[in-house]
mmCIF file of the N, C-alpha and C atoms, coordinates in Angstrom:
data_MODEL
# 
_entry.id   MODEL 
# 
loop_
_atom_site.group_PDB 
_atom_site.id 
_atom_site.type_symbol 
_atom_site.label_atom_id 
_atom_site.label_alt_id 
_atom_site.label_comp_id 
_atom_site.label_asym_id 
_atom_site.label_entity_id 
_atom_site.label_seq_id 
_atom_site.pdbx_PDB_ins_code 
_atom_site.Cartn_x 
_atom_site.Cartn_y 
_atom_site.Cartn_z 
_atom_site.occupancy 
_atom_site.B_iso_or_equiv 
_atom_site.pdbx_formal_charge 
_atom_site.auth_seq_id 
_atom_site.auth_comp_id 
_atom_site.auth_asym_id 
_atom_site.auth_atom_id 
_atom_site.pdbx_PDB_model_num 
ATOM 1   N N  . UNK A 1 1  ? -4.152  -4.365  -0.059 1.00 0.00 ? 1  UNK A N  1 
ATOM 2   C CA . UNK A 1 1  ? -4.045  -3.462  1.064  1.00 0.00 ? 1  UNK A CA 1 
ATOM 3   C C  . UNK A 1 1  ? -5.145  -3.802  2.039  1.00 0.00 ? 1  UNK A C  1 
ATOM 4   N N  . UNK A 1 2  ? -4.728  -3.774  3.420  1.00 0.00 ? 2  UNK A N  1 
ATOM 5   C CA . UNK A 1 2  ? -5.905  -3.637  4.302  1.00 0.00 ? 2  UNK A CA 1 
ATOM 6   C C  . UNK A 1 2  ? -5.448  -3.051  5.179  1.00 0.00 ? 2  UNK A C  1 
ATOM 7   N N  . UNK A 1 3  ? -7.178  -3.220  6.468  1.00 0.00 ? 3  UNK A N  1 
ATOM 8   C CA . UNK A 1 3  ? -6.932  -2.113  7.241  1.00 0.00 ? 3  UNK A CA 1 
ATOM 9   C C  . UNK A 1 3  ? -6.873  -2.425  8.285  1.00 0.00 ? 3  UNK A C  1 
ATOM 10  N N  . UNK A 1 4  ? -6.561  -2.810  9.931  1.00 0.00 ? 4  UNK A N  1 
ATOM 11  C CA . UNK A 1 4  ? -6.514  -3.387  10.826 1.00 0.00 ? 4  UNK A CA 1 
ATOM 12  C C  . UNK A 1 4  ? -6.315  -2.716  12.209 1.00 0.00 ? 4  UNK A C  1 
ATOM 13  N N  . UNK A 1 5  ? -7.004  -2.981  13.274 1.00 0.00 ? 5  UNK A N  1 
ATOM 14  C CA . UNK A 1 5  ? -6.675  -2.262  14.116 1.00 0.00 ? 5  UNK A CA 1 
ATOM 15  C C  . UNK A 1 5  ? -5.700  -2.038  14.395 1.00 0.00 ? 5  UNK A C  1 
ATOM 16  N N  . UNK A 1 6  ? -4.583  -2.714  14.234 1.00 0.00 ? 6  UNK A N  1 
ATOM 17  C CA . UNK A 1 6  ? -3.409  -2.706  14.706 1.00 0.00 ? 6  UNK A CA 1 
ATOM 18  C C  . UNK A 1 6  ? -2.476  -0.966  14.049 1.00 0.00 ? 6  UNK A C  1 
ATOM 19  N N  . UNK A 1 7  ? -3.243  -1.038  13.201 1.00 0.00 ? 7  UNK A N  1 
ATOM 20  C CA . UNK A 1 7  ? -2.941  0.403   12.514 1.00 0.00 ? 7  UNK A CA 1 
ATOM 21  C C  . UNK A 1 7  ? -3.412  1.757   13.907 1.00 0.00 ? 7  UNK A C  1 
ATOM 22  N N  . UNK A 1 8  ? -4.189  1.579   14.506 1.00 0.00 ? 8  UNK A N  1 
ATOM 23  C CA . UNK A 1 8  ? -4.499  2.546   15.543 1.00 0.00 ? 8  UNK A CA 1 
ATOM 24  C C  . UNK A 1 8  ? -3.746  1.783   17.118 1.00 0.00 ? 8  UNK A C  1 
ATOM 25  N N  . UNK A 1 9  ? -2.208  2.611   16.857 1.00 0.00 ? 9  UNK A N  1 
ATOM 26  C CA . UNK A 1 9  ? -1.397  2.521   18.080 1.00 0.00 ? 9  UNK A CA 1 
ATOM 27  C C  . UNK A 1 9  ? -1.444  3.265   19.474 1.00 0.00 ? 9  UNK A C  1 
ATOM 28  N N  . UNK A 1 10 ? -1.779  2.389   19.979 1.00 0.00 ? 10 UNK A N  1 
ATOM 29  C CA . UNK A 1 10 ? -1.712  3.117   21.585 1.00 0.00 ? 10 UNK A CA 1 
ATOM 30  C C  . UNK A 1 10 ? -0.017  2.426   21.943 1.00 0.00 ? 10 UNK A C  1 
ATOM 31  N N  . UNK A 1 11 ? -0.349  3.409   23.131 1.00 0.00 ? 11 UNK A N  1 
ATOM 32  C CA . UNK A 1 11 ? 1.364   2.967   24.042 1.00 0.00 ? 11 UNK A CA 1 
ATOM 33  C C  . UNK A 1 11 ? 0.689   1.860   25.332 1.00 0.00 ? 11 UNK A C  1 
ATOM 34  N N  . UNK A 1 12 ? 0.440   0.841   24.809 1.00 0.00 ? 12 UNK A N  1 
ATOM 35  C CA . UNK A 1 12 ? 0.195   -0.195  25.339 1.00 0.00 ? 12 UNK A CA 1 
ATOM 36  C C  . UNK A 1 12 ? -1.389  -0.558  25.745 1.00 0.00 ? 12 UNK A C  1 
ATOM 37  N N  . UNK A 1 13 ? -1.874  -1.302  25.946 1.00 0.00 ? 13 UNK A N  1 
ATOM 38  C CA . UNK A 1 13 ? -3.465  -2.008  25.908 1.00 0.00 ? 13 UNK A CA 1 
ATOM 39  C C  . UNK A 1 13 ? -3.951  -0.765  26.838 1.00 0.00 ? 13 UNK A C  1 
ATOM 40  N N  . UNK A 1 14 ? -4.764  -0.005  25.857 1.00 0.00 ? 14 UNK A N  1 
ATOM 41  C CA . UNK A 1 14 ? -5.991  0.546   26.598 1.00 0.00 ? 14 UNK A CA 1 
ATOM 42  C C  . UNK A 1 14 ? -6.432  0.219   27.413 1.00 0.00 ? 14 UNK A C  1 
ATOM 43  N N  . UNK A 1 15 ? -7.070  1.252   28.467 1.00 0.00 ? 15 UNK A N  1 
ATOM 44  C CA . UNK A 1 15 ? -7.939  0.743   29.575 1.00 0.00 ? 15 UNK A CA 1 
ATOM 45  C C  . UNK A 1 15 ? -9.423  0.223   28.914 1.00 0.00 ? 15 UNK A C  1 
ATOM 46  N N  . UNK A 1 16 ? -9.911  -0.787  29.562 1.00 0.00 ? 16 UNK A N  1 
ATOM 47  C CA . UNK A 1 16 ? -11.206 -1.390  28.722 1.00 0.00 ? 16 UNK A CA 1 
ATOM 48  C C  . UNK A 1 16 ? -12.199 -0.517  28.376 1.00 0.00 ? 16 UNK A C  1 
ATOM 49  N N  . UNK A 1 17 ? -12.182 0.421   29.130 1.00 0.00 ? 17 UNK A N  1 
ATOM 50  C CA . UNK A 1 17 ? -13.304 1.346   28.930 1.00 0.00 ? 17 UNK A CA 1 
ATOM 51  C C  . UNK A 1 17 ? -13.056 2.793   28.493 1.00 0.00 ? 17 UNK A C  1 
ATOM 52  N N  . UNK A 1 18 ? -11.997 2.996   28.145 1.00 0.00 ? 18 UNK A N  1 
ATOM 53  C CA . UNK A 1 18 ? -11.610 3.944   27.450 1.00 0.00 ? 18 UNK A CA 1 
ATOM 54  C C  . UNK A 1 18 ? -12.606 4.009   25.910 1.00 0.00 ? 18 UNK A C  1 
ATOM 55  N N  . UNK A 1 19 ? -12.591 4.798   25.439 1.00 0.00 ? 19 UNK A N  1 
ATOM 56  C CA . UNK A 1 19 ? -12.615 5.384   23.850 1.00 0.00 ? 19 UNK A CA 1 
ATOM 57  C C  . UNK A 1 19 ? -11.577 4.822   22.871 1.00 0.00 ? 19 UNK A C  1 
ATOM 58  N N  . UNK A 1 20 ? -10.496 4.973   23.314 1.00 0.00 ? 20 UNK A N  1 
ATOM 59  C CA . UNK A 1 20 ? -9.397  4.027   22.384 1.00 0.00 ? 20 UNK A CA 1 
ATOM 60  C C  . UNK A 1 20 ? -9.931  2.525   22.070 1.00 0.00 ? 20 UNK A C  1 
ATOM 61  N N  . UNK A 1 21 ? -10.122 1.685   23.839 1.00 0.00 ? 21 UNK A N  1 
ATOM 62  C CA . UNK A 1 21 ? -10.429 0.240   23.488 1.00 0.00 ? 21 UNK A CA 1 
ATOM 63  C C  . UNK A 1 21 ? -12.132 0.036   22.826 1.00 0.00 ? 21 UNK A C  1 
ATOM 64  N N  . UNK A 1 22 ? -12.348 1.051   22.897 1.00 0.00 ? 22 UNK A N  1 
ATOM 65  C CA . UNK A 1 22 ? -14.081 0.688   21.823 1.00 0.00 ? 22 UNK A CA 1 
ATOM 66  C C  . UNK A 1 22 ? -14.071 1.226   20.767 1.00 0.00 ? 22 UNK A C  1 
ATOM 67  N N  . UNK A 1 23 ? -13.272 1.774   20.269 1.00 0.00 ? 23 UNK A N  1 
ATOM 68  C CA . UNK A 1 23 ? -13.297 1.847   19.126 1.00 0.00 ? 23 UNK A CA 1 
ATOM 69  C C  . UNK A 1 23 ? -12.422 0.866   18.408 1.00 0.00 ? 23 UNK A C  1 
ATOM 70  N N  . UNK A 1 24 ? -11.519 0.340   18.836 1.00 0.00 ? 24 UNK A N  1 
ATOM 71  C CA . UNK A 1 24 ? -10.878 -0.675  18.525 1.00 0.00 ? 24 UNK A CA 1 
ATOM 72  C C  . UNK A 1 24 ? -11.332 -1.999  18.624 1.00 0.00 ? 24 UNK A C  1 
ATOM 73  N N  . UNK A 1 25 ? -12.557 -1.926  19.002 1.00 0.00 ? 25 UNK A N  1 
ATOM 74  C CA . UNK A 1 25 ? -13.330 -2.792  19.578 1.00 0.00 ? 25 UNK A CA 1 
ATOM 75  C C  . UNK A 1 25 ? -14.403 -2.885  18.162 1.00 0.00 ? 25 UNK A C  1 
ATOM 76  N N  . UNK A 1 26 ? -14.870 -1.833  17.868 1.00 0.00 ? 26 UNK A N  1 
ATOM 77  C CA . UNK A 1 26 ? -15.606 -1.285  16.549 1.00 0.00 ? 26 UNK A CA 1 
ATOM 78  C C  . UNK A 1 26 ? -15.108 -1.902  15.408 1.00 0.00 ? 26 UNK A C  1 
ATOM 79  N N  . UNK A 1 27 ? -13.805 -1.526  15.285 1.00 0.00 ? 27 UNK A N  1 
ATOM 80  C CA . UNK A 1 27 ? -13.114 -1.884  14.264 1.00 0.00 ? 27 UNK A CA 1 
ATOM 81  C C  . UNK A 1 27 ? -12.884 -3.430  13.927 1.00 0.00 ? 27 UNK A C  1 
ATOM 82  N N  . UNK A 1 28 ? -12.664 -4.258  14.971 1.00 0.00 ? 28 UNK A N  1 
ATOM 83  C CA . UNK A 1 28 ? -12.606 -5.613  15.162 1.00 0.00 ? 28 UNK A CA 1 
ATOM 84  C C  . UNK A 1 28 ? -13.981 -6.158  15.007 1.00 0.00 ? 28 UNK A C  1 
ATOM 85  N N  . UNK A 1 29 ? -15.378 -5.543  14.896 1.00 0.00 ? 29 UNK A N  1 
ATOM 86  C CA . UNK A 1 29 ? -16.665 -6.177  14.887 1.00 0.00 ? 29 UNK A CA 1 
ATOM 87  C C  . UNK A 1 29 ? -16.832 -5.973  13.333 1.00 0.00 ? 29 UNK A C  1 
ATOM 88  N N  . UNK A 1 30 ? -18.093 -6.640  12.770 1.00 0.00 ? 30 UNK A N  1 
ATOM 89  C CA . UNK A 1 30 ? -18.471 -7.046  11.569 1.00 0.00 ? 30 UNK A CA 1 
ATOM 90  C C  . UNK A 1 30 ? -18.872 -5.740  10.853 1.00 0.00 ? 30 UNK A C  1 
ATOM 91  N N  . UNK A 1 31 ? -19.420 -4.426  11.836 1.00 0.00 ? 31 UNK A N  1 
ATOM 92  C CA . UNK A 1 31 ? -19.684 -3.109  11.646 1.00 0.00 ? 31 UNK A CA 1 
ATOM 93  C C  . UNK A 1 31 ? -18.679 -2.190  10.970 1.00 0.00 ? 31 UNK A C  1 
ATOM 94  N N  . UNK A 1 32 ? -17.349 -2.388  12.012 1.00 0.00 ? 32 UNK A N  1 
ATOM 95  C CA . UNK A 1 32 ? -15.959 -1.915  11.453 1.00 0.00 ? 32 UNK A CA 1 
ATOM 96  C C  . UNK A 1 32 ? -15.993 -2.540  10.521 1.00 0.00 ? 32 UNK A C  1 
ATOM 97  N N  . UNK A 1 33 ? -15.991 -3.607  10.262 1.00 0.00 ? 33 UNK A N  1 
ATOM 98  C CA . UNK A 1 33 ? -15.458 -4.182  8.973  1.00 0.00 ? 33 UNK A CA 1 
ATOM 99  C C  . UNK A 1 33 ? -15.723 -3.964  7.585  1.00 0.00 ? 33 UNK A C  1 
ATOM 100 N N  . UNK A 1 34 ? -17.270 -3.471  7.507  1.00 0.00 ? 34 UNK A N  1 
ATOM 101 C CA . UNK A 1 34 ? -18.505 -3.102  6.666  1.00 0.00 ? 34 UNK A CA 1 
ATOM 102 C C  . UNK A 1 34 ? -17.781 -1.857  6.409  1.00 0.00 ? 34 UNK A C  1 
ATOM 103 N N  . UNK A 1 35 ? -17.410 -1.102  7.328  1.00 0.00 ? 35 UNK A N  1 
ATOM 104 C CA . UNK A 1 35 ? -17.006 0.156   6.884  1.00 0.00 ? 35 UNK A CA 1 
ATOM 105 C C  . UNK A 1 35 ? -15.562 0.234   6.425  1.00 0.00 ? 35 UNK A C  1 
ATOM 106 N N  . UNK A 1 36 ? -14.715 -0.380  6.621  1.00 0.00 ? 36 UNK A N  1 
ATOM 107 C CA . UNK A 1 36 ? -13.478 -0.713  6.074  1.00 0.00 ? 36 UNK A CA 1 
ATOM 108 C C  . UNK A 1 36 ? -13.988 -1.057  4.749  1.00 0.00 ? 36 UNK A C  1 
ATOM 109 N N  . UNK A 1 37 ? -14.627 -2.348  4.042  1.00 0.00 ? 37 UNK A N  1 
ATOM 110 C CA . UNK A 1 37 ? -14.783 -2.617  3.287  1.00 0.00 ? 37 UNK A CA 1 
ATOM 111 C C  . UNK A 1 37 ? -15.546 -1.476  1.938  1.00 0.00 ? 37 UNK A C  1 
ATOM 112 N N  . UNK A 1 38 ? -16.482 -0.546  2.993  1.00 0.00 ? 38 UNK A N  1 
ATOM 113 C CA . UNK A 1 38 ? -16.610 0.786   1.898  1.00 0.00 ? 38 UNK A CA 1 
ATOM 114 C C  . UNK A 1 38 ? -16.224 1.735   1.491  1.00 0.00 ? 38 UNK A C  1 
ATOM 115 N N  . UNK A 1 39 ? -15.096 1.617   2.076  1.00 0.00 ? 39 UNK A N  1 
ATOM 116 C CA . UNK A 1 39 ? -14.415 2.822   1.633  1.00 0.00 ? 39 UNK A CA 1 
ATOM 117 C C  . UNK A 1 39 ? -12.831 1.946   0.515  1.00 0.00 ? 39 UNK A C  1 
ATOM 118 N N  . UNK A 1 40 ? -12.653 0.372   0.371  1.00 0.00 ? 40 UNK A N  1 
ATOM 119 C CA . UNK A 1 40 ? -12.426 0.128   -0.877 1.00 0.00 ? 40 UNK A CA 1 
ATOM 120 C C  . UNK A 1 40 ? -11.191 -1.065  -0.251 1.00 0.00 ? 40 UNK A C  1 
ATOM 121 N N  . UNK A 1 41 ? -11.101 -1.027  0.560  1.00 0.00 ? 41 UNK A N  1 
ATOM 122 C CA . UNK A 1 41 ? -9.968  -2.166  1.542  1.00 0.00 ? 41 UNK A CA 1 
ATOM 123 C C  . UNK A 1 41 ? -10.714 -3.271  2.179  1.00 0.00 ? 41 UNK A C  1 
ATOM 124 N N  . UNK A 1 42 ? -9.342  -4.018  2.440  1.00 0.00 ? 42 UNK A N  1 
ATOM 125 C CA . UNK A 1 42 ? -10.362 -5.294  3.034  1.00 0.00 ? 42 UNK A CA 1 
ATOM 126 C C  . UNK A 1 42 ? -9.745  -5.648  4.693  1.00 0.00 ? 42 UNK A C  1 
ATOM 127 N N  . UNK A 1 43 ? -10.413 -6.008  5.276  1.00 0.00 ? 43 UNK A N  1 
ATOM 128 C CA . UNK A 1 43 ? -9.826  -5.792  7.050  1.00 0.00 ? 43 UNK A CA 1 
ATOM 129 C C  . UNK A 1 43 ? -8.779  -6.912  6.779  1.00 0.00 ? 43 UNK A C  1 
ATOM 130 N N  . UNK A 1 44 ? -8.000  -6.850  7.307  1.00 0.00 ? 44 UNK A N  1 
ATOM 131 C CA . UNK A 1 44 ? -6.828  -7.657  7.405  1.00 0.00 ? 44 UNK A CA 1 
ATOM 132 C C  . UNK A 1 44 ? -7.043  -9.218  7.767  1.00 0.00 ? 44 UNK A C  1 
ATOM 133 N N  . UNK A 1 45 ? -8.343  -9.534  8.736  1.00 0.00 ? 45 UNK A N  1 
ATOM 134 C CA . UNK A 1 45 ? -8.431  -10.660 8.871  1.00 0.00 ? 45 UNK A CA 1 
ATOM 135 C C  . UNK A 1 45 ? -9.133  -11.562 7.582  1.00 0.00 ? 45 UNK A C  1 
ATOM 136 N N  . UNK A 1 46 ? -9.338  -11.045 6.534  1.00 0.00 ? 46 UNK A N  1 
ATOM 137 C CA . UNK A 1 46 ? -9.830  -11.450 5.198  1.00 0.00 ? 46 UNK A CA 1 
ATOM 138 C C  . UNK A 1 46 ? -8.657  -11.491 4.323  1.00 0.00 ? 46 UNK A C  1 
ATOM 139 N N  . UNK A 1 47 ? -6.980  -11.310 4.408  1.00 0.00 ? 47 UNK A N  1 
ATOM 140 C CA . UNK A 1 47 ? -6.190  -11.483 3.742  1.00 0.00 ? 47 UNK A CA 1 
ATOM 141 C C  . UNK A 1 47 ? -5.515  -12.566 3.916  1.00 0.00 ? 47 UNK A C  1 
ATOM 142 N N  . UNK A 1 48 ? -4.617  -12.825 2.707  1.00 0.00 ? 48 UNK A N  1 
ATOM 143 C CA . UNK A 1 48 ? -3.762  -14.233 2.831  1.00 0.00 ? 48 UNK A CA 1 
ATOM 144 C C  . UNK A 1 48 ? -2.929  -14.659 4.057  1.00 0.00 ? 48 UNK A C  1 
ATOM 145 N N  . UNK A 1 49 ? -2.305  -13.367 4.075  1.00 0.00 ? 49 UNK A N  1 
ATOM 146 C CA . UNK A 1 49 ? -1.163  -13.160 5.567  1.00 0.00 ? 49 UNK A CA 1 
ATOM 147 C C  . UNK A 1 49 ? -1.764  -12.172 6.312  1.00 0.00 ? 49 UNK A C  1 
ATOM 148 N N  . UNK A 1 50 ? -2.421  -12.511 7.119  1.00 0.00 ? 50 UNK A N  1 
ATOM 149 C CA . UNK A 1 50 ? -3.303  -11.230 7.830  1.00 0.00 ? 50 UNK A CA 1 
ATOM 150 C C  . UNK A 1 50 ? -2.312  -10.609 8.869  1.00 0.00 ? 50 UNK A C  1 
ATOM 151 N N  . UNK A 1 51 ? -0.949  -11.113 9.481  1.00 0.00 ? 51 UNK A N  1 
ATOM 152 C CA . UNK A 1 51 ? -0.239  -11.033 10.401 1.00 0.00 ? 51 UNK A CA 1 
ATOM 153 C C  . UNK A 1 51 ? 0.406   -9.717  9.696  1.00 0.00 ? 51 UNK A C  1 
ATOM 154 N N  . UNK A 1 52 ? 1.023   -9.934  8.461  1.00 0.00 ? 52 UNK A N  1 
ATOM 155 C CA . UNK A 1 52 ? 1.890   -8.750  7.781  1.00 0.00 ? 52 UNK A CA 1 
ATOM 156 C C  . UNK A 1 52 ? 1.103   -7.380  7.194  1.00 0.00 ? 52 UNK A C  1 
ATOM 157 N N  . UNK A 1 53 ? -0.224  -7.371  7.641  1.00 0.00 ? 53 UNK A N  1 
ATOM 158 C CA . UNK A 1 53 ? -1.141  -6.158  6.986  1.00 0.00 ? 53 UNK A CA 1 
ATOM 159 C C  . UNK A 1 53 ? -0.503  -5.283  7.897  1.00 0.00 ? 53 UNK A C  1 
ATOM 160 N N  . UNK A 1 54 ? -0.603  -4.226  7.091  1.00 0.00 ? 54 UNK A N  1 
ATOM 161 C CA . UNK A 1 54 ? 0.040   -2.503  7.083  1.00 0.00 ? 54 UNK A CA 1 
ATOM 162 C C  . UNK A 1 54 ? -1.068  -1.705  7.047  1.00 0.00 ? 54 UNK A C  1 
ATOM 163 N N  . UNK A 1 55 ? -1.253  0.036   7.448  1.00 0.00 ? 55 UNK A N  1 
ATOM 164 C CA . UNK A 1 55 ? -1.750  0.190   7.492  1.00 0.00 ? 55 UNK A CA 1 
ATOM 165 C C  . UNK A 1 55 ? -1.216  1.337   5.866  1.00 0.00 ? 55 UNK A C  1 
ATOM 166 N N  . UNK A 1 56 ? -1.987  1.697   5.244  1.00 0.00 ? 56 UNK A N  1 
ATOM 167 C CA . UNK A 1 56 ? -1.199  3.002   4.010  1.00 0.00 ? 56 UNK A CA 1 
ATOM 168 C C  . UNK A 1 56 ? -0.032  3.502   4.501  1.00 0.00 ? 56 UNK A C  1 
ATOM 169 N N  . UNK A 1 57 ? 1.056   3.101   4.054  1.00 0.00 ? 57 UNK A N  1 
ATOM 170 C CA . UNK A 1 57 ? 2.036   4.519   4.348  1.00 0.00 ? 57 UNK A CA 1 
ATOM 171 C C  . UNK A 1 57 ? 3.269   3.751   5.347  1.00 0.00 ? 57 UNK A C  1 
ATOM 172 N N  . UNK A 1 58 ? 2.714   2.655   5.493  1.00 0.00 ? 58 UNK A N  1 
ATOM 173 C CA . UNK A 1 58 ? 3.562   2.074   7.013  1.00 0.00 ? 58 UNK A CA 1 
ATOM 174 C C  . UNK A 1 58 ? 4.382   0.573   5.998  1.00 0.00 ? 58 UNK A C  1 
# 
């Protein structure tokens, strides 16, 4: 299982400076990732097929 931004859907590319695109921005840095990784998942760009990662439930 992993976790990927792509799991946090907007209705099309955030404005850059929105809250949506920095946190998605978060999530894509080594920080997000640290925290993905502690809570027991691995970010999607660390999987075999990183293209087909899901988010739980999806």
């Amino acid at each position: 299982m992993g976790v990927s931004a792509r799991g946090a859907q907007t209705a099309g590319e955030p404005p850059a400076d929105s809250i949506a695109a920095g946190f998605l921005r978060y999530l894509a840095d080594e920080v997000g990732k640290d925290v993905i990784r502690s809570k027991g998942h691995r970010p999607c760009s660390e999987l075999d097929k990183p293209l087909l990662c899901r988010p739980d439930g999806a």
